[in-house]
C-alpha positions in Angstrom: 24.4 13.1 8.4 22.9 16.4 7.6 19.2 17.6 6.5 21.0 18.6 3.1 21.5 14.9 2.8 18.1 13.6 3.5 15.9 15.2 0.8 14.9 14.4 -2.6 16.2 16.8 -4.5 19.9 16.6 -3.0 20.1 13.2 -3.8 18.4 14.3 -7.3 21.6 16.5 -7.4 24.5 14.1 -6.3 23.2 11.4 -9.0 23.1 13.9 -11.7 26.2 15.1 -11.3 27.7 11.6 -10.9 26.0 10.6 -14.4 27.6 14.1 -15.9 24.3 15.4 -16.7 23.3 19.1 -16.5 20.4 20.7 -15.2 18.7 21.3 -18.5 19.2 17.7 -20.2 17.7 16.1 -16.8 14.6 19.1 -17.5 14.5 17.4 -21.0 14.9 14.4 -20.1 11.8 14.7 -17.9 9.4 17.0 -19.4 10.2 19.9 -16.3 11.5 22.9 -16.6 15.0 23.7 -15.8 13.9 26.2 -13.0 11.7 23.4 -11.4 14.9 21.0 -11.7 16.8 23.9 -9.2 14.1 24.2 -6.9 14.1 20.5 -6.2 18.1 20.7 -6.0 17.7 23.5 -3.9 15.5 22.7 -1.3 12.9 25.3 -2.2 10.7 23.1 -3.6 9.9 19.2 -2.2 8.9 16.6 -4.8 5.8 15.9 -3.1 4.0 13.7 -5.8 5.0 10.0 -7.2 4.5 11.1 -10.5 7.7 13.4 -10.4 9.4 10.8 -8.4 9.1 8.6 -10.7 9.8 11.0 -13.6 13.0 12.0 -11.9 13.9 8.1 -10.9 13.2 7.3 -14.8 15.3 10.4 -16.5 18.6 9.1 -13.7 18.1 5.2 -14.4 17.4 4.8 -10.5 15.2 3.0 -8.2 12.6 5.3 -6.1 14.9 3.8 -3.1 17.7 5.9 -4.3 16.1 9.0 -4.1 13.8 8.7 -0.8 16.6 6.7 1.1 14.5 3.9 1.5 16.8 1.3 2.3 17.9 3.5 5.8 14.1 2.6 6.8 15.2 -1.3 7.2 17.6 -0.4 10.2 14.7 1.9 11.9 15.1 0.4 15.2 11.1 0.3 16.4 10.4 -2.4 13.6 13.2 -4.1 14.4 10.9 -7.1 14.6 9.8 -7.4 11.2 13.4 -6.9 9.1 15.1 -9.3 11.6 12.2 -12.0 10.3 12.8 -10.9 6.8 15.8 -13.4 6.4 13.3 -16.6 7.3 11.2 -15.5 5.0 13.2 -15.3 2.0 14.0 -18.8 2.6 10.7 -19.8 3.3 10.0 -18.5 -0.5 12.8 -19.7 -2.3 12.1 -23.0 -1.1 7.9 -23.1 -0.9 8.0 -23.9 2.6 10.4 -27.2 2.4 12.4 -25.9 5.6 13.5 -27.6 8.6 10.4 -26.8 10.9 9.7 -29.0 13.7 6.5 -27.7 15.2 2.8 -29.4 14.7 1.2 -27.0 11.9 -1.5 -24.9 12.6 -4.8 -26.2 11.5 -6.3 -24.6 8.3 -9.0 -22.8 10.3 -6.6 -21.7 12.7 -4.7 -20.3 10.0 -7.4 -18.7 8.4 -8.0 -17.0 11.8 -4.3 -15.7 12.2 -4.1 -14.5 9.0 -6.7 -12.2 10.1 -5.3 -11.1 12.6 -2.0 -10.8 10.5 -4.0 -8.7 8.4 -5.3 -6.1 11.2 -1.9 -5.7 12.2 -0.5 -4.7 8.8 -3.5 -2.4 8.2 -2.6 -0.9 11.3 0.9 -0.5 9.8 2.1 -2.6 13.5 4.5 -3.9 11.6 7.0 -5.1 15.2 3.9 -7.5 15.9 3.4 -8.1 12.6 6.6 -9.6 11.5 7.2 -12.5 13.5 4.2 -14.1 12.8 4.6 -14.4 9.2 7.2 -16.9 8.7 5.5 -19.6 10.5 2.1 -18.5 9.1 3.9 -18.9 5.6 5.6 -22.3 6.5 2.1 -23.5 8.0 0.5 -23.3 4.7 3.0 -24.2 2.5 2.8 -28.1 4.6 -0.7 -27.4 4.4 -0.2 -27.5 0.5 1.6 -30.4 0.5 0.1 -32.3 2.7 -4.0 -31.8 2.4 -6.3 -34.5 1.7 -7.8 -34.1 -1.9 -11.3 -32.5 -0.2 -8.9 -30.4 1.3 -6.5 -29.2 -1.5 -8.4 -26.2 -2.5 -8.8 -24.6 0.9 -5.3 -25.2 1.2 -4.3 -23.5 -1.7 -6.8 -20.8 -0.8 -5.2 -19.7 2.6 -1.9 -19.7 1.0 -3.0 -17.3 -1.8 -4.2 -15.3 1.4 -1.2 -15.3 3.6 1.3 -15.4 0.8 -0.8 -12.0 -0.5 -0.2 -10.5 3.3 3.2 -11.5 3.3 4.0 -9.5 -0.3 1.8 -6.5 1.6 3.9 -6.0 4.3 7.5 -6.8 2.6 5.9 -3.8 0.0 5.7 -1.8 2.7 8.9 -1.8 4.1 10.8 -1.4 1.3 12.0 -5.4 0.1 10.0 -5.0 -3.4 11.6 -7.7 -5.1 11.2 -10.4 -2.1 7.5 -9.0 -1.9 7.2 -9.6 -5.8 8.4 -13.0 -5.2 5.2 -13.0 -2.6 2.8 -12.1 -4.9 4.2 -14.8 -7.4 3.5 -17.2 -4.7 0.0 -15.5 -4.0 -1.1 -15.6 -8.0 0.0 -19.0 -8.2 -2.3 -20.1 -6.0 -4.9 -18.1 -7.5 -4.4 -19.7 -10.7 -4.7 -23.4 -8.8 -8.5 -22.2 -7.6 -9.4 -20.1 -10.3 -11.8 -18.1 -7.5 -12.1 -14.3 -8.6 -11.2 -13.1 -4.9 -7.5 -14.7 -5.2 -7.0 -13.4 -8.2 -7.8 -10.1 -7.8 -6.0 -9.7 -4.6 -2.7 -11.4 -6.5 -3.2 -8.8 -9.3 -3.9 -5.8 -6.9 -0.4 -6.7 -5.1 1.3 -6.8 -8.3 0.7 -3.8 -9.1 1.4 -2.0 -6.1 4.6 -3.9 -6.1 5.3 -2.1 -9.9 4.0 1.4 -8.6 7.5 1.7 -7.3 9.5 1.1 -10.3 9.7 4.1 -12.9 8.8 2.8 -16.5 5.8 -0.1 -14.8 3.0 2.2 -15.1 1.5 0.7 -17.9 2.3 -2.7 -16.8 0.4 -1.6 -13.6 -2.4 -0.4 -15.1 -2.7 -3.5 -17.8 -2.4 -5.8 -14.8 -4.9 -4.5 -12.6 -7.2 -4.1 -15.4 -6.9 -6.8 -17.3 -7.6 -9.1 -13.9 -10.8 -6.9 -13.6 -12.1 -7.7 -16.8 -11.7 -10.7 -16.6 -13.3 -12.1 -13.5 -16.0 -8.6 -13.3 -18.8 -11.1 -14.6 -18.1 -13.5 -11.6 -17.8 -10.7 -8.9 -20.9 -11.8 -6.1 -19.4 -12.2 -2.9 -18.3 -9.9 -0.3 -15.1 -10.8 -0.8 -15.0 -10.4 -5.0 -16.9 -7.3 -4.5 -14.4 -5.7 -1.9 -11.1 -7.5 -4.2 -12.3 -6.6 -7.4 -13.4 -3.0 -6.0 -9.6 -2.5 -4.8 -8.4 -3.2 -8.4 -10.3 -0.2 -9.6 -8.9 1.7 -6.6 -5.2 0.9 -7.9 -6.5 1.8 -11.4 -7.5 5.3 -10.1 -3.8 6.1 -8.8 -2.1 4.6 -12.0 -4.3 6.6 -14.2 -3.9 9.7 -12.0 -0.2 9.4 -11.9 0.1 8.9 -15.3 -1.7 12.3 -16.2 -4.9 11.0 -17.4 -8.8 11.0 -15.4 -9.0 8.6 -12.4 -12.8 9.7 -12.2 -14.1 5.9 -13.9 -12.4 4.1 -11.8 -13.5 6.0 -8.6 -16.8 5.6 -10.2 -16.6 1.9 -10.8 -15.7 1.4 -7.3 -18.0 3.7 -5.7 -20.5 1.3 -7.4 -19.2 -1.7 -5.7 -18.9 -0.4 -2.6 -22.4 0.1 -2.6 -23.1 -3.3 -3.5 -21.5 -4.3 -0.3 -24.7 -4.5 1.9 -26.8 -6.8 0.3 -23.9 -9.2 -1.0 -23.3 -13.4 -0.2 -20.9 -14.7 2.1 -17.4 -15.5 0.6 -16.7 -18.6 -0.7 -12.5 -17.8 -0.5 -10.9 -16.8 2.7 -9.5 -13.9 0.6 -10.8 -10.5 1.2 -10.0 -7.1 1.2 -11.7 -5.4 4.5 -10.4 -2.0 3.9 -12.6 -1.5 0.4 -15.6 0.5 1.7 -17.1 3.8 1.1 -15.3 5.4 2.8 -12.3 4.2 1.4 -13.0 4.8 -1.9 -13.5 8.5 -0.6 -10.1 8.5 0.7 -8.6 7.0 -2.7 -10.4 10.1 -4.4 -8.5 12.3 -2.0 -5.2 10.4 -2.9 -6.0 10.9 -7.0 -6.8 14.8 -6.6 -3.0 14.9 -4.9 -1.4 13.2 -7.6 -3.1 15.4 -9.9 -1.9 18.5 -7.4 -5.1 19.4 -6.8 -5.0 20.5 -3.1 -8.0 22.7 -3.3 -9.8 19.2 -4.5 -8.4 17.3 -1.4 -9.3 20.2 1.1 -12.8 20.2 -0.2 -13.2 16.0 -0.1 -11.4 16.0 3.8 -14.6 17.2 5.4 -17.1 14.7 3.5 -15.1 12.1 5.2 -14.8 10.9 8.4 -11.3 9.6 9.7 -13.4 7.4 12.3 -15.2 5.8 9.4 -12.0 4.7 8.1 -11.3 0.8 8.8 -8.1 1.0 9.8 -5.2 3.0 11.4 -3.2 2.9 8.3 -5.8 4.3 6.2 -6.5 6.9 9.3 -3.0 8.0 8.8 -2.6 8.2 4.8 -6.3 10.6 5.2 -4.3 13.1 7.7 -0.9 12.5 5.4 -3.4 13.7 2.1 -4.5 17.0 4.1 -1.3 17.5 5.6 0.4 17.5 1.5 -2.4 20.0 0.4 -2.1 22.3 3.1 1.9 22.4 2.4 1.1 22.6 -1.1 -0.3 26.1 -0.4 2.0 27.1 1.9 -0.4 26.8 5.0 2.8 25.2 7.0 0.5 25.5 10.6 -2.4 23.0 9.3 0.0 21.1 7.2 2.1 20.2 10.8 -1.2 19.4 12.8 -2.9 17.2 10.0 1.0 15.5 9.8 1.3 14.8 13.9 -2.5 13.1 13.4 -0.9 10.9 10.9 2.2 10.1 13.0 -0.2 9.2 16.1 -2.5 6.8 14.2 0.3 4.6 12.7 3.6 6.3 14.2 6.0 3.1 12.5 4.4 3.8 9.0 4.2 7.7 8.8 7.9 7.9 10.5 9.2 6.1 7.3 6.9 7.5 4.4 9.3 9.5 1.7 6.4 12.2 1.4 6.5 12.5 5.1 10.3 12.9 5.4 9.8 15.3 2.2 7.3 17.7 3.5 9.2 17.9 7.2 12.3 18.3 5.7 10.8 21.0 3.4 8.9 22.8 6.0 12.2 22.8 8.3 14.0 24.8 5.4 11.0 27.1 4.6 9.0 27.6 7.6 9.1 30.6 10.6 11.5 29.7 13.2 8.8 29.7 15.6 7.5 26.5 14.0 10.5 25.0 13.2 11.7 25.3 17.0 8.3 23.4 18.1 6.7 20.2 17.2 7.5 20.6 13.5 11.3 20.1 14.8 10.7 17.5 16.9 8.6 15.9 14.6 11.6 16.3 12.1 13.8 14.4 14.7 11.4 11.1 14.6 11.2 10.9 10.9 15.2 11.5 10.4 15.5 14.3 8.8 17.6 16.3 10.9 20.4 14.5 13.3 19.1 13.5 16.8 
């Protein structure tokens, strides 16, 4: 396989030509111009913001998988772990947990304390650890479901929201969107048995990232996060509400960026809750979002000013925020990943490489496998001095794929 076959815009290319459509109608089509259409074909420019992905995905009647090659990420040999535990847990979902499983369950607080750990792992994007676990995790509270005492029931249903909601996280991450929307059914359903705000938002937040990669689902994105936040906002006390119903406005602020209009509310909204954070109860629900902080909210801002190519915007934002005040290694990588965009954006190739190899060593299985990743290198490979080229940017080009090893 060659480079020419690993970027966007050559796919871009092959699937136009395939549905016999010319340059200009796809430029039509999408609201681009024609000469933005060639440089995309071409190489000489990377699509290196979701909201032409999914522009270009929408005008060819594809997936975003088709474009960025997602699929190839499920054979990536150094998470081997999680898509070989992928198969169990498709089962697991189709039939609620009603498998042959002969172990002794988990209690429900030991549970609750995996999950946790479950979710460190997938915010530190370990997703080799991460997968094995889930499938008994998932299995544990499914019995748990079926089998609870009636003081019991609601807890149960409670830890299943939770683990059914890391489960769709991590299956969203790796590419299996329609197994991880089955998930999040799983996760709302729950929800809806409890009636708790925090379950509900988290259900709602997943959903939506789930439809963030489907072109056309914007709206439905946007009406689903929102229309969760209205209506549990007046219950939202907790530490847990505040940091669930804080991440709905969060995905609000990407939806809105992406589809061309202000993010600033939302970022406002959630700035608000974040500050709410230190004189909050305890949670009632073991679901929780740990990542929702101030910090992260700055980091979300950073993501919005991206979408809305606004490199200058991200540049200025990097130095307000700390990557050590960041809660996780994930959310370390996607703040390097931002800077590392903005820099290519104007062409500063040097910075763009070190802020991308920061990324890579904070969550090297996530950032080896992120389209915009593979995008930019690819790019920079084609564009960039040989000196660069013949250095880490080419190795670097090796461990995301997009030059033969």
């Amino acid at each position: 396989m060659t480079a020419e076959d690993l970027f966007i815009g050559q796919r871009v290319k092959g699937i136009r030509k395939r549905r016999g459509i010319t340059q200009q109608v796809l430029a039509d089509r999408t609201g681009l111009s024609r000469g933005a259409i060639a440089k995309y074909e071409s190489g000489e420019r990377p699509v290196d913001s979701r909201r032409t992905l999914l522009t270009l995905a929408g005008a060819l009647g594809v997936t975003l998988g088709d474009l960025t090659g997602h699929e190839l990420d499920k054979f990536d040999p150094s998470t081997a772990g999680f898509h070989t535990a992928v198969p169990d847990l498709e089962t697991i979902l189709w039939a609620q947990g009603n498998v042959t499983d002969t172990r002794p369950p988990r209690t429900l607080d030991q549970l609750a304390a995996d999950a946790q750990r479950a979710t460190k792992l997938r915010n530190d994007c370990d997703y080799a650890a991460l997968g094995p676990m889930l499938g008994p995790m998932l299995t544990d509270a499914y019995r748990h479901v079926r089998d609870a005492e009636r003081e019991h029931a609601e807890r149960a249903w409670d830890v299943l929201g939770t683990v059914a909601y890391g489960v769709a996280s991590a299956l969203r991450a790796r590419g299996y969107h329609a197994l991880a929307w089955t998930a999040a059914q799983e996760a709302e359903r729950a929800a809806n048995q409890i009636g708790a705000a925090a379950p509900l938002a988290a259900a709602a937040f997943s959903r939506g990232q789930i439809m963030l990669s489907r072109p056309g689902a914007l709206p439905a994105a946007l009406a689903t996060t929102m229309g969760t936040a209205e209506r549990i906002a007046a219950e939202v006390r907790t530490v847990g509400e505040i940091e669930t119903y804080g991440m709905l406005h969060l995905q609000a602020s990407i939806v809105t960026a992406i589809m061309g209009t202000d993010p600033e509310p939302h970022l406002i909204e959630a700035a608000e809750q974040a500050g709410r954070l230190a004189d909050a109860k305890p949670n009632t629900s073991v679901a929780r979002n740990e990542s929702f902080g101030p910090a992260n909210v700055a980091l979300w801002r950073m993501s919005a000013a991206m979408e809305r190519r606004e490199p200058g915007r991200v540049l200025a934002l990097a130095p307000t925020l700390s990557a050590a005040d960041l809660p996780s290694e994930g959310r370390r990588a996607q703040y390097f990943v931002e800077i590392g965009k903005a820099h290519a954006m104007r062409k500063n190739y040097r910075d763009s490489l070190y802020a991308l190899l920061r990324a890579e060593h904070a969550a090297p299985q996530h950032v080896r496998t992120m389209p915009p990743v593979r995008e930019l290198v690819g790019h920079m490979m084609r564009t960039a001095k040989r000196d660069l080229t013949t250095g880490d940017l080419g190795k670097l080009a090796h461990r995301v794929g997009v030059v033969p090893t």
